[in-house]
N, CA, C and O atoms as CSV, one atom per row, in Angstrom:
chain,resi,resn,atom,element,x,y,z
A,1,UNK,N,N,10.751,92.694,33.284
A,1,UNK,CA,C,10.914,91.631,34.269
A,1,UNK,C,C,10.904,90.296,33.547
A,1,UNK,O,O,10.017,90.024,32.738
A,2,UNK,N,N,11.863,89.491,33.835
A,2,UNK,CA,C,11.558,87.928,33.246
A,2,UNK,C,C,10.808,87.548,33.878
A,2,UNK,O,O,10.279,87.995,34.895
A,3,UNK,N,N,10.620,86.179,33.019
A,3,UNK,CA,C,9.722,85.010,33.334
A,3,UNK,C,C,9.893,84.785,33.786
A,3,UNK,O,O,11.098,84.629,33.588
A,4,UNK,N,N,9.464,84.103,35.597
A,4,UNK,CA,C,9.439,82.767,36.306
A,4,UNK,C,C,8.706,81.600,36.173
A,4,UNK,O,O,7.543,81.416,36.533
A,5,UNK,N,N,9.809,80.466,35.383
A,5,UNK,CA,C,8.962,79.180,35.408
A,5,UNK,C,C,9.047,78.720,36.754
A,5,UNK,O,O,9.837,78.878,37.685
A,6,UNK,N,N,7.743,77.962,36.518
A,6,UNK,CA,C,7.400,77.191,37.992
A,6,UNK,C,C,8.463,76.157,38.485
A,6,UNK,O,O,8.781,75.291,37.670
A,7,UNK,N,N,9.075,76.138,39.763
A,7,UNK,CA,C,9.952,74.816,39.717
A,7,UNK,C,C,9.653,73.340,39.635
A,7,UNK,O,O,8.700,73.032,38.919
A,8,UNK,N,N,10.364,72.299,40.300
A,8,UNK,CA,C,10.081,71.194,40.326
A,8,UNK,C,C,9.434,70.752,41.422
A,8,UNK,O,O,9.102,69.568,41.375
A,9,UNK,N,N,9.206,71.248,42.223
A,9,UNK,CA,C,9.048,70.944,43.664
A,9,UNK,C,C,7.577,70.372,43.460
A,9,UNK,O,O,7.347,69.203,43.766
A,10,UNK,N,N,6.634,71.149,42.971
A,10,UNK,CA,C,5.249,70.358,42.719
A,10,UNK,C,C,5.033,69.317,42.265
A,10,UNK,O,O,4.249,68.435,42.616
A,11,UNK,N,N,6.270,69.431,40.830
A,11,UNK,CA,C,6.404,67.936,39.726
A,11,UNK,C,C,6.389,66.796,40.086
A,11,UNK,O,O,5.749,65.825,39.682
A,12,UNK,N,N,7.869,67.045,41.680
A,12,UNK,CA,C,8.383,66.050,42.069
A,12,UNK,C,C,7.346,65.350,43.508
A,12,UNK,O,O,7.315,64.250,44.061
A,13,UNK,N,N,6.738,66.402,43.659
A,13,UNK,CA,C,5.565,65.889,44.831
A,13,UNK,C,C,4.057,64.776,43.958
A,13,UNK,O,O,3.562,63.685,44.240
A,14,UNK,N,N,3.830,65.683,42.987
A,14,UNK,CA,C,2.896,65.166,41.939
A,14,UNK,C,C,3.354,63.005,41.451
A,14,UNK,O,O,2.593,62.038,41.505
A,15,UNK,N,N,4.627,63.061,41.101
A,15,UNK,CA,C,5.222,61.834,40.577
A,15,UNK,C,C,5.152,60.892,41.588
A,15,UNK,O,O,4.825,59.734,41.332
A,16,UNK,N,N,5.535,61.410,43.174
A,16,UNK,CA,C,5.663,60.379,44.436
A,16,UNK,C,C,4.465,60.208,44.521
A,16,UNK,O,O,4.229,59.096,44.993
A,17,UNK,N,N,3.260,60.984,44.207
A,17,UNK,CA,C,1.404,60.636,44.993
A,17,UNK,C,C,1.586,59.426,43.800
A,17,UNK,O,O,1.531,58.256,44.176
A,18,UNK,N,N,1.807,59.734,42.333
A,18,UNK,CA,C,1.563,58.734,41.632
A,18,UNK,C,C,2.050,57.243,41.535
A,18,UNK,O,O,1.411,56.319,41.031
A,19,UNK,N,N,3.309,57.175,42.113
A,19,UNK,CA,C,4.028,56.013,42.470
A,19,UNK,C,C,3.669,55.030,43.455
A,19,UNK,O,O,3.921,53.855,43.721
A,20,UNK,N,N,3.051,55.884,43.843
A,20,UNK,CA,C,2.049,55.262,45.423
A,20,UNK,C,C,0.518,54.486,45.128
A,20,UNK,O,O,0.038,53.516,45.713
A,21,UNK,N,N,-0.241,55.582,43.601
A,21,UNK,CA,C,-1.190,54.857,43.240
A,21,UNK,C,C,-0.623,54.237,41.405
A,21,UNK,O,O,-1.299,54.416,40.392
A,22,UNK,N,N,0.264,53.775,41.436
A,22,UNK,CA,C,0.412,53.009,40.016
A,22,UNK,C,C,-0.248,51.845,40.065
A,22,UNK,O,O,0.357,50.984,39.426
A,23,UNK,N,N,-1.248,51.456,40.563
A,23,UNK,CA,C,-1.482,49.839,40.811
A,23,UNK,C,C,-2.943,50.101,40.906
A,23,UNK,O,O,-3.739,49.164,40.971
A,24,UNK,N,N,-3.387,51.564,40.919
A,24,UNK,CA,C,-4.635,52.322,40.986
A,24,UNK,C,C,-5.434,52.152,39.948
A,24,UNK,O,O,-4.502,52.212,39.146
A,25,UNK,N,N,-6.836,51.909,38.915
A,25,UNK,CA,C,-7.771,51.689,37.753
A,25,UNK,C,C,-8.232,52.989,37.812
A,25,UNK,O,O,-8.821,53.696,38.629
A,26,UNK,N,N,-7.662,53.115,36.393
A,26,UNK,CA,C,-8.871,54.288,35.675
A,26,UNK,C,C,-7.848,55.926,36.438
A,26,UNK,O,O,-6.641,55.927,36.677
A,27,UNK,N,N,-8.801,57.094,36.650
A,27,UNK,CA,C,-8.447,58.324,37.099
A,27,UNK,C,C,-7.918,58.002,38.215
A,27,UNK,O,O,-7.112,58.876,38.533
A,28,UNK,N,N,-7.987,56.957,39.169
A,28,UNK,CA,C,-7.198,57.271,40.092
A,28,UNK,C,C,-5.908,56.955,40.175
A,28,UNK,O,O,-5.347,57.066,41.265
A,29,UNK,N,N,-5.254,56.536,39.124
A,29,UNK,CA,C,-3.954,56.030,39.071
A,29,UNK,C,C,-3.380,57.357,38.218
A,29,UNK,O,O,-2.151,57.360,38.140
A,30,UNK,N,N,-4.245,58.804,37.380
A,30,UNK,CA,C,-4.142,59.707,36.612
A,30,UNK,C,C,-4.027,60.698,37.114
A,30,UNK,O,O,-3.006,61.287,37.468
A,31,UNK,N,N,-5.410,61.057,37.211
A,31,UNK,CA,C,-5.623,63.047,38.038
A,31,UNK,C,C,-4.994,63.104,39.416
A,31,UNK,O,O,-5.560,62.582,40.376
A,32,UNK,N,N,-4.249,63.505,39.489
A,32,UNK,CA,C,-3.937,63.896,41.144
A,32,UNK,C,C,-4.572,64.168,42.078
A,32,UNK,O,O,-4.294,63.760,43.206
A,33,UNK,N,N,-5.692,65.016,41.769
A,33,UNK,CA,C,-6.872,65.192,42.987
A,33,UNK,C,C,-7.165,63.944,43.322
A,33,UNK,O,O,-6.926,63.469,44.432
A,34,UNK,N,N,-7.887,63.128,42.051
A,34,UNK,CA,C,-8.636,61.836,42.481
A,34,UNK,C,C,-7.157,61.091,43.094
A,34,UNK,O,O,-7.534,60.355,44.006
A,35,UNK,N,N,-5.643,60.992,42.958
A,35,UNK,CA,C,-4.460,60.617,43.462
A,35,UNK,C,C,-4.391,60.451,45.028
A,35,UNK,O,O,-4.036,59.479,45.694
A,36,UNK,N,N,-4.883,61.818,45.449
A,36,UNK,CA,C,-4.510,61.853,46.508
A,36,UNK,C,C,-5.966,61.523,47.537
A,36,UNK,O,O,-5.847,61.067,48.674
A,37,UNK,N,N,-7.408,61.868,46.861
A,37,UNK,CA,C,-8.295,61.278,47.773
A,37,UNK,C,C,-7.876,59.742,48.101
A,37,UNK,O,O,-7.594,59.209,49.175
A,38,UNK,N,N,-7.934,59.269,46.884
A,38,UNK,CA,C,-7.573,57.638,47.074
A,38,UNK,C,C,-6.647,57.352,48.162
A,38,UNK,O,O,-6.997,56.797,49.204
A,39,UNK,N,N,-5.222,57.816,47.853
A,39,UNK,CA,C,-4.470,57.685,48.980
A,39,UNK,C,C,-4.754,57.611,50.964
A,39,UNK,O,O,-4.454,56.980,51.977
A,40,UNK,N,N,-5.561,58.811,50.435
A,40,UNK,CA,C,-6.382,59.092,52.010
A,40,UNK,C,C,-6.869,57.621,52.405
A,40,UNK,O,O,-6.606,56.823,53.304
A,41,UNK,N,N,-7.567,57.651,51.475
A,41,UNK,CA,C,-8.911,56.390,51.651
A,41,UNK,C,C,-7.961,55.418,52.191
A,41,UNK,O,O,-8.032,54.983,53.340
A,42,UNK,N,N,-6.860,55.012,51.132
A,42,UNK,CA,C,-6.512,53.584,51.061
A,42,UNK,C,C,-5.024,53.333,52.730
A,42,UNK,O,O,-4.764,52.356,53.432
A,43,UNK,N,N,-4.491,54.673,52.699
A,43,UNK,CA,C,-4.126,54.815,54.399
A,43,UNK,C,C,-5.164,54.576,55.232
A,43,UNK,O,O,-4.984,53.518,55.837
A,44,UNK,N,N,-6.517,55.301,55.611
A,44,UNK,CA,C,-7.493,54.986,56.593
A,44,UNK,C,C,-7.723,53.450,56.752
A,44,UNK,O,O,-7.744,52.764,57.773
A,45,UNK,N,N,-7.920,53.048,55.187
A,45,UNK,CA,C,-8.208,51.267,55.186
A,45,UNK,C,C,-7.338,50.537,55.763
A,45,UNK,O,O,-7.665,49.752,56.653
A,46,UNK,N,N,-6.029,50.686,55.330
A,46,UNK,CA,C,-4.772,49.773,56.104
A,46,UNK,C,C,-4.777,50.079,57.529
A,46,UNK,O,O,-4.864,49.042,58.186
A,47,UNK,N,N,-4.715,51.113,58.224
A,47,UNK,CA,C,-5.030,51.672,59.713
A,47,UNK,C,C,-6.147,51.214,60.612
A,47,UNK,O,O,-6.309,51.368,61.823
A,48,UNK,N,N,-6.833,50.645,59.750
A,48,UNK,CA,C,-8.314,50.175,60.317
A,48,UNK,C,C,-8.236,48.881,60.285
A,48,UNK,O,O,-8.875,48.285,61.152
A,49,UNK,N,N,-7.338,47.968,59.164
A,49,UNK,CA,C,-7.398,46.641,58.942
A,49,UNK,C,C,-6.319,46.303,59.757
A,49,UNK,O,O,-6.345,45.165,60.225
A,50,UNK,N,N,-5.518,46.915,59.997
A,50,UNK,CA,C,-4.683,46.126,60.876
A,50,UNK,C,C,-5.089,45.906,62.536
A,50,UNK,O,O,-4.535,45.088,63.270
A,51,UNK,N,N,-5.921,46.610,62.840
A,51,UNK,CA,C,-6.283,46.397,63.961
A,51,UNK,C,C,-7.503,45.332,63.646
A,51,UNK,O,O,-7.691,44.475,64.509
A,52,UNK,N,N,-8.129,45.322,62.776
A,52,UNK,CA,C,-9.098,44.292,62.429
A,52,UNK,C,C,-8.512,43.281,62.652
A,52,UNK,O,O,-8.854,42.693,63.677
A,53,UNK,N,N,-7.260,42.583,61.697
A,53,UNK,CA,C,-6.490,41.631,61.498
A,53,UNK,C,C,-6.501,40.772,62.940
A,53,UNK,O,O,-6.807,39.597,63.141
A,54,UNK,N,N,-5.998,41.934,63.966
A,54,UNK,CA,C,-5.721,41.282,65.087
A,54,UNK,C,C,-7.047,40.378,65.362
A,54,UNK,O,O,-7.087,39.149,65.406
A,55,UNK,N,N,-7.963,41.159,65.511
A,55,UNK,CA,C,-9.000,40.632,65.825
A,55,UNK,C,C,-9.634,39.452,65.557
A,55,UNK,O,O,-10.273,38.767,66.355
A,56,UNK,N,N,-9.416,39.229,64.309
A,56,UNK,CA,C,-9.780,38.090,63.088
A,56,UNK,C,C,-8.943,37.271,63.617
A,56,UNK,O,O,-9.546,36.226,63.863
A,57,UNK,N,N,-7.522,37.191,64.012
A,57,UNK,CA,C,-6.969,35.870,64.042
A,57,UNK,C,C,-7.073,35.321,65.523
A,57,UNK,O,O,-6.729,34.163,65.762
A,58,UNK,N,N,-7.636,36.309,66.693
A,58,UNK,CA,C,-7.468,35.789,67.852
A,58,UNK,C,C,-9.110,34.972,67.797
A,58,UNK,O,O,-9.330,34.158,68.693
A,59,UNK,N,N,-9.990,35.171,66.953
A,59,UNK,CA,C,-11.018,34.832,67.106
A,59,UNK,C,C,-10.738,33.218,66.336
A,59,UNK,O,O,-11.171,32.132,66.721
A,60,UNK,N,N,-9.871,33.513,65.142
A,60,UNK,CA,C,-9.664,31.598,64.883
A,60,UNK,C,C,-8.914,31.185,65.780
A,60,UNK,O,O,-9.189,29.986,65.788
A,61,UNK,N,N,-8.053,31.362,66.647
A,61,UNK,CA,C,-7.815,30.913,67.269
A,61,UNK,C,C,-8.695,30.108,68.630
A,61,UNK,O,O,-8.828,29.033,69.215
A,62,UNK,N,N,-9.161,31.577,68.597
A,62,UNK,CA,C,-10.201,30.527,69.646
A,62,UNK,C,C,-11.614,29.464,69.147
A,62,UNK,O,O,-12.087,28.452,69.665
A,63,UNK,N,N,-11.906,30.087,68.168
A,63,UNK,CA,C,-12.383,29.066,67.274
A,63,UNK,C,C,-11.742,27.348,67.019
A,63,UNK,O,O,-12.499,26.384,67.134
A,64,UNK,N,N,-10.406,27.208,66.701
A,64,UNK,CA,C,-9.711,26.434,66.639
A,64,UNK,C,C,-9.280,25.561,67.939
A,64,UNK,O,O,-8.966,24.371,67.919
A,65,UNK,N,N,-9.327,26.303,68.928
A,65,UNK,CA,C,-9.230,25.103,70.482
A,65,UNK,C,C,-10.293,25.101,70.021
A,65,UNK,O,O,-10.389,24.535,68.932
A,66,UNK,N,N,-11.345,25.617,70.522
A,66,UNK,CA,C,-12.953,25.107,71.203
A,66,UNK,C,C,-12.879,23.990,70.523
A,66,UNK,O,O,-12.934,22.899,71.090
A,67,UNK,N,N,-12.721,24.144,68.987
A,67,UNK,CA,C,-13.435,22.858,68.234
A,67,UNK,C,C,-12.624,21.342,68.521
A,67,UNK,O,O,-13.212,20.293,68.262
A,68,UNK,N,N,-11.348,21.343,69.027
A,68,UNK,CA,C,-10.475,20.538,69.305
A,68,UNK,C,C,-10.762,19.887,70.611
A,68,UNK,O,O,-10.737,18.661,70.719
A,69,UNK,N,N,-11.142,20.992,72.002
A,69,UNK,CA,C,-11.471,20.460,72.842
A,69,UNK,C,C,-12.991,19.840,72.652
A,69,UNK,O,O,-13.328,18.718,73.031
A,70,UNK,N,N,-13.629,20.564,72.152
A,70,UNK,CA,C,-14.739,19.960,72.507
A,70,UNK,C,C,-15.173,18.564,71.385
A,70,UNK,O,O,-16.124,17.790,71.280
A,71,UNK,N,N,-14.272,18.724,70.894
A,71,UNK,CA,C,-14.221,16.586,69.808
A,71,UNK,C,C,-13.810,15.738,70.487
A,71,UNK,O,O,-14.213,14.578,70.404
A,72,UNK,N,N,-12.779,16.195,71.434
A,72,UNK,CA,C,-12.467,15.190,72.125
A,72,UNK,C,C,-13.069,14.892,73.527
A,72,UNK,O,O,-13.090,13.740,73.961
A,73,UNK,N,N,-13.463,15.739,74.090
A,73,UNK,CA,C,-14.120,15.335,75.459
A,73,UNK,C,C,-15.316,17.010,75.328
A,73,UNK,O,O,-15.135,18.199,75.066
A,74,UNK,N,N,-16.323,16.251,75.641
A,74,UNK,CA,C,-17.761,16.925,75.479
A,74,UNK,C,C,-17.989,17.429,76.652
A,74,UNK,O,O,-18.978,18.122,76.416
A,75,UNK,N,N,-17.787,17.540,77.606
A,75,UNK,CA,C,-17.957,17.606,78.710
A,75,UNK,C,C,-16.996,19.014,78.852
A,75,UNK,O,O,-17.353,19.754,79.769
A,76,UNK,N,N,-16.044,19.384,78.204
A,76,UNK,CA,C,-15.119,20.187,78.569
A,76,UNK,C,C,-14.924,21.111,77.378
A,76,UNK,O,O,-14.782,20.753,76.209
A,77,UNK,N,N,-14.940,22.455,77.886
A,77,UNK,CA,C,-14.974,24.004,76.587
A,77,UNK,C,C,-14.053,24.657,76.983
A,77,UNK,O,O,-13.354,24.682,77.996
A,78,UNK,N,N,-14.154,25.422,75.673
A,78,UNK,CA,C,-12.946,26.326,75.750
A,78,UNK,C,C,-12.687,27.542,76.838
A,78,UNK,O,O,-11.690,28.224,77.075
A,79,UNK,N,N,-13.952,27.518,77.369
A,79,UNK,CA,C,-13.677,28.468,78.708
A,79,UNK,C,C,-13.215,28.277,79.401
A,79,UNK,O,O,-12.390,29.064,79.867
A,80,UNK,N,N,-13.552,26.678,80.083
A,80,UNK,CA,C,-13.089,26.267,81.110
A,80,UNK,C,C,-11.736,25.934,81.125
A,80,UNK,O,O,-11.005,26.013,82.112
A,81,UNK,N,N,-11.409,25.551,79.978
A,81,UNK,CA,C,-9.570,25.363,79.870
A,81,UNK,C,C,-8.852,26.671,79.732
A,81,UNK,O,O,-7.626,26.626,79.632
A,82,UNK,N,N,-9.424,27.758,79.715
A,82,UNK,CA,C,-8.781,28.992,79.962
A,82,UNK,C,C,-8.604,28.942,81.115
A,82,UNK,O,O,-7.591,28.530,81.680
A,83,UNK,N,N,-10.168,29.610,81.887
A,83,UNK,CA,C,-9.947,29.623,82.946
A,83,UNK,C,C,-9.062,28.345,83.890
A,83,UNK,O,O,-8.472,28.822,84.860
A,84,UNK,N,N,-8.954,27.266,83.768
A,84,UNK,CA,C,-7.730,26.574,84.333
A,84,UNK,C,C,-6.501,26.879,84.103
A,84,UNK,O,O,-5.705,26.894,85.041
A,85,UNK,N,N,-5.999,27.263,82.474
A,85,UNK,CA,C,-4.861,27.868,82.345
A,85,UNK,C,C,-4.269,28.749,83.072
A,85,UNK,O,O,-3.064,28.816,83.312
A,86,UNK,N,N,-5.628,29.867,83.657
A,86,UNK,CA,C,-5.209,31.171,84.587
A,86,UNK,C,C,-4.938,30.274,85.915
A,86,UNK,O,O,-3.847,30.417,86.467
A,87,UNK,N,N,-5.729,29.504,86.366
A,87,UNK,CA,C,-5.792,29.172,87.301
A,87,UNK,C,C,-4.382,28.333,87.994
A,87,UNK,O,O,-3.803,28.577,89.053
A,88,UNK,N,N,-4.117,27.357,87.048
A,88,UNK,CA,C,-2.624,26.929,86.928
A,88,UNK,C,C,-1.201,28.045,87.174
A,88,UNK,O,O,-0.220,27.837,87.888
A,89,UNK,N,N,-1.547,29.434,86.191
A,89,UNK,CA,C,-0.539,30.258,86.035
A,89,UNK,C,C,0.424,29.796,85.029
A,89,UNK,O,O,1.648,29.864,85.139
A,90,UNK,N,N,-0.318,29.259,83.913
A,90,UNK,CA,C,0.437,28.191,82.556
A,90,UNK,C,C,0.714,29.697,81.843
A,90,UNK,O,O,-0.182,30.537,81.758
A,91,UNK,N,N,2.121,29.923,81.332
A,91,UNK,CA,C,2.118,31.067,80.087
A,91,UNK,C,C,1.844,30.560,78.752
A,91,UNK,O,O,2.719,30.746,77.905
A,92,UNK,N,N,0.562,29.826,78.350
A,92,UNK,CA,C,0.184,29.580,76.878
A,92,UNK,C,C,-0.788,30.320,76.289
A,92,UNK,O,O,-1.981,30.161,76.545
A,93,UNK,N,N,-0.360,31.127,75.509
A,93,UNK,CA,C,-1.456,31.733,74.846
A,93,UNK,C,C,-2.363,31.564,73.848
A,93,UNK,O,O,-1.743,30.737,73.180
A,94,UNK,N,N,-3.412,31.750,73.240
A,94,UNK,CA,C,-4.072,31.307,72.495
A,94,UNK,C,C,-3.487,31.159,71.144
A,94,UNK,O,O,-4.017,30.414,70.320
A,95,UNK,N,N,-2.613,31.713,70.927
A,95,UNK,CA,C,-1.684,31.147,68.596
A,95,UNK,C,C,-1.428,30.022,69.552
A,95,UNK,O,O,-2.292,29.146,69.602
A,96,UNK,N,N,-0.230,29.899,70.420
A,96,UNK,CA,C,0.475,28.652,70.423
A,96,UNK,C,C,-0.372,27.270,70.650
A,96,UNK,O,O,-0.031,26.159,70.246
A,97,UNK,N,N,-2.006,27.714,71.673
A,97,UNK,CA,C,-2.902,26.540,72.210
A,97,UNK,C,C,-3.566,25.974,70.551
A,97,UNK,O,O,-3.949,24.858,70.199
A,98,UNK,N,N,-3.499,27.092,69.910
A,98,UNK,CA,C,-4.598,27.121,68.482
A,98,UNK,C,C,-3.450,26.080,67.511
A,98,UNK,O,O,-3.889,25.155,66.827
A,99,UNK,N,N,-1.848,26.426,67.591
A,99,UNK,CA,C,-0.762,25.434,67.056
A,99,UNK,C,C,-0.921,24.280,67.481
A,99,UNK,O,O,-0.946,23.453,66.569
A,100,UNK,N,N,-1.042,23.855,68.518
A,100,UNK,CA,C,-0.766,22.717,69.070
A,100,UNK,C,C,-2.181,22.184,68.609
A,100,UNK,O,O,-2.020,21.428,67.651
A,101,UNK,N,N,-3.366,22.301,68.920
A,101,UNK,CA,C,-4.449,21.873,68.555
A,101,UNK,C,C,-4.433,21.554,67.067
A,101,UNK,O,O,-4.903,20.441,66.831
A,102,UNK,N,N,-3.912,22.405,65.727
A,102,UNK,CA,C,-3.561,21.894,64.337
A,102,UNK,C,C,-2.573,20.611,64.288
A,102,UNK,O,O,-2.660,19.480,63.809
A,103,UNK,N,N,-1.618,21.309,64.995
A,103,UNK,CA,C,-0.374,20.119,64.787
A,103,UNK,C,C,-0.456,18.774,65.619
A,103,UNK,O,O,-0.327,17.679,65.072
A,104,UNK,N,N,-0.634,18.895,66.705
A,104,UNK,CA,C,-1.112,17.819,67.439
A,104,UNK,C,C,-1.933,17.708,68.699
A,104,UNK,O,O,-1.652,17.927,69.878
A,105,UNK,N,N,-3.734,17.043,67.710
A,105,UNK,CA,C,-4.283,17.452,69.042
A,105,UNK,C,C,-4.139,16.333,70.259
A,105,UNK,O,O,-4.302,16.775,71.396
A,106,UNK,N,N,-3.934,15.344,70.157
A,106,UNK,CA,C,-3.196,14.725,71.490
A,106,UNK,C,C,-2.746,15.770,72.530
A,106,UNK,O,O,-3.260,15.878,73.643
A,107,UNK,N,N,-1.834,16.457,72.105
A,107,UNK,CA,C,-1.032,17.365,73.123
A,107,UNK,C,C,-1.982,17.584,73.732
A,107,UNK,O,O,-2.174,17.104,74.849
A,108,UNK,N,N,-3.164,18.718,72.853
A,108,UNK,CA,C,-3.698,19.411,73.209
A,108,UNK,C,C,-5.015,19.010,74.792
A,108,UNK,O,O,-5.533,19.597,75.741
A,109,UNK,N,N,-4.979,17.517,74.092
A,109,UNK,CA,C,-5.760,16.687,75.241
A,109,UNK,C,C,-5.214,15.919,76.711
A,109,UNK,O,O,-5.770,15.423,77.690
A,110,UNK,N,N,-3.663,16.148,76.215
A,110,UNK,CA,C,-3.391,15.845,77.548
A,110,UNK,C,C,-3.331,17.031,78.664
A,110,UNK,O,O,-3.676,17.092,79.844
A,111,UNK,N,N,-2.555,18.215,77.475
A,111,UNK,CA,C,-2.816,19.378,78.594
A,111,UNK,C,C,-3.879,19.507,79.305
A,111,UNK,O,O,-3.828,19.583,80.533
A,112,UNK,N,N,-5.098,19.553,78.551
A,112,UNK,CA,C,-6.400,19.722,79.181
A,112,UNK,C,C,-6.901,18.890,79.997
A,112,UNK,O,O,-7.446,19.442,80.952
A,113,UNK,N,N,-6.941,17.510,80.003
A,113,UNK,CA,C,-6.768,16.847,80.917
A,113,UNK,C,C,-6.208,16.664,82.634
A,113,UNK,O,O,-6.684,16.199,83.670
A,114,UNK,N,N,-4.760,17.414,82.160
A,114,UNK,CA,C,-3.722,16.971,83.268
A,114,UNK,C,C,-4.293,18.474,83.781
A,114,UNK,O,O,-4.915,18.455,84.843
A,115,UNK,N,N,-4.156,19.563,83.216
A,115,UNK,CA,C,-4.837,20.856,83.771
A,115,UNK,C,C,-6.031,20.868,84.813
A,115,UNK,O,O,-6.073,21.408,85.918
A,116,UNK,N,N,-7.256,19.915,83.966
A,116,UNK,CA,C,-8.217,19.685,84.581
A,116,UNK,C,C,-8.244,18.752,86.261
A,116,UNK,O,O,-8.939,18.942,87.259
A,117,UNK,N,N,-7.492,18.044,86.057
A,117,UNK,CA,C,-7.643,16.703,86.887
A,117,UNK,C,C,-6.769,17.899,88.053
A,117,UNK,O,O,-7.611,18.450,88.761
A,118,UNK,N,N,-5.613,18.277,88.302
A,118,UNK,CA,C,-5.403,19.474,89.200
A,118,UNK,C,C,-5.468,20.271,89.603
A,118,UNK,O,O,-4.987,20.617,90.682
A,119,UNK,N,N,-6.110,20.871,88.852
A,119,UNK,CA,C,-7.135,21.861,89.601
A,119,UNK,C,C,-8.546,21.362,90.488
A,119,UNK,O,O,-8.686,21.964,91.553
A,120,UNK,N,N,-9.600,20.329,90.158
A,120,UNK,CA,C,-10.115,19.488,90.281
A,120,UNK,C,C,-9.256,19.096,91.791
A,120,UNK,O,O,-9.513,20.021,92.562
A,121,UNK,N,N,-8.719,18.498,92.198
A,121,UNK,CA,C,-8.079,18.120,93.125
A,121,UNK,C,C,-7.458,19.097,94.365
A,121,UNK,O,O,-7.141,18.742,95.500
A,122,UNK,N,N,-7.386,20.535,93.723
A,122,UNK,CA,C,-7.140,21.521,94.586
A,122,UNK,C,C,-8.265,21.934,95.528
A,122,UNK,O,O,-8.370,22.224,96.720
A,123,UNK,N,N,-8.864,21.856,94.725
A,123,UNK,CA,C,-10.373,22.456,94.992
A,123,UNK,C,C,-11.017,21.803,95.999
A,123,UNK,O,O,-11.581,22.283,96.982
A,124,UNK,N,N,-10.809,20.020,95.481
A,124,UNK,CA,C,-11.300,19.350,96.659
A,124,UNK,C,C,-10.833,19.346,97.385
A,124,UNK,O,O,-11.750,19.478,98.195
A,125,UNK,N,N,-9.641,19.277,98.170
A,125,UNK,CA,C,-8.369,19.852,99.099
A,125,UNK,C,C,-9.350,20.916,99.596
A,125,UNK,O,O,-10.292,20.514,100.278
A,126,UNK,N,N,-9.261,22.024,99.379
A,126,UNK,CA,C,-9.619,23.137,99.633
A,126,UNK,C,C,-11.317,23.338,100.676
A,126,UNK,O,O,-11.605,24.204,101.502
A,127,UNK,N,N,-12.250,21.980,100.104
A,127,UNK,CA,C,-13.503,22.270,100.728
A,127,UNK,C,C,-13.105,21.689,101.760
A,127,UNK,O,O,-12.897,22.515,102.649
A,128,UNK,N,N,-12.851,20.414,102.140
A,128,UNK,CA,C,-12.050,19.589,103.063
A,128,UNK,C,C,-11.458,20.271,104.120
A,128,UNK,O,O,-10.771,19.663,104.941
């Protein structure tokens, strides 16, 4: 009976785990076992951080009004200009309120303002 050499099929599976960790230190960029734990790991991490990510930037964002509204008028937080936003039925969401507050917080004070002062006025309407 001849020999059967092994084919490529492992070789070529072996070379793609490694291409994936070339950027890997030490055995894990080497042994394949340690190749492919890493891999695991470093998929779970990206899968986990991207939902983190979200998280992280809606929180500067809101970080970023509060601190805008509340420099300019003390009296008035970032809750309450939400809740007026809902209350209005304004479609601004927190990146674009968090833009405008970097780029220009004027804007950001008239919205809140003109938001405030009408709703404010509904309301009194309303007990009346």
């Amino acid at each position: 009976m001849t020999r059967i050499k092994r084919g490529y099929i492992a070789r070529r599976r072996r070379t793609k785990i490694r291409l994936f960790a070339s950027s890997f230190r030490g055995a894990h960029s080497r042994l394949t076992r340690t190749i492919t734990q890493q891999k695991i790991r470093a998929l779970v991490s990206a899968h986990r951080d991207r939902e983190k990510q979200k998280r992280d930037f809606r929180r500067l964002w809101i970080t970023r009004i509060n601190a805008v509204i509340r420099e300019v008028g003390v009296s008035y937080s970032y809750s309450k200009l939400i809740h007026d936003l809902y209350k209005r039925q304004l479609l601004l969401n927190r990146k674009i309120l968090a833009q405008i507050a970097i780029s220009n917080r004027d804007c950001l004070y008239m919205i809140s303002t003109e938001i405030g002062k009408e709703v404010d006025c509904k309301e009194y309407t309303r007990i009346i």
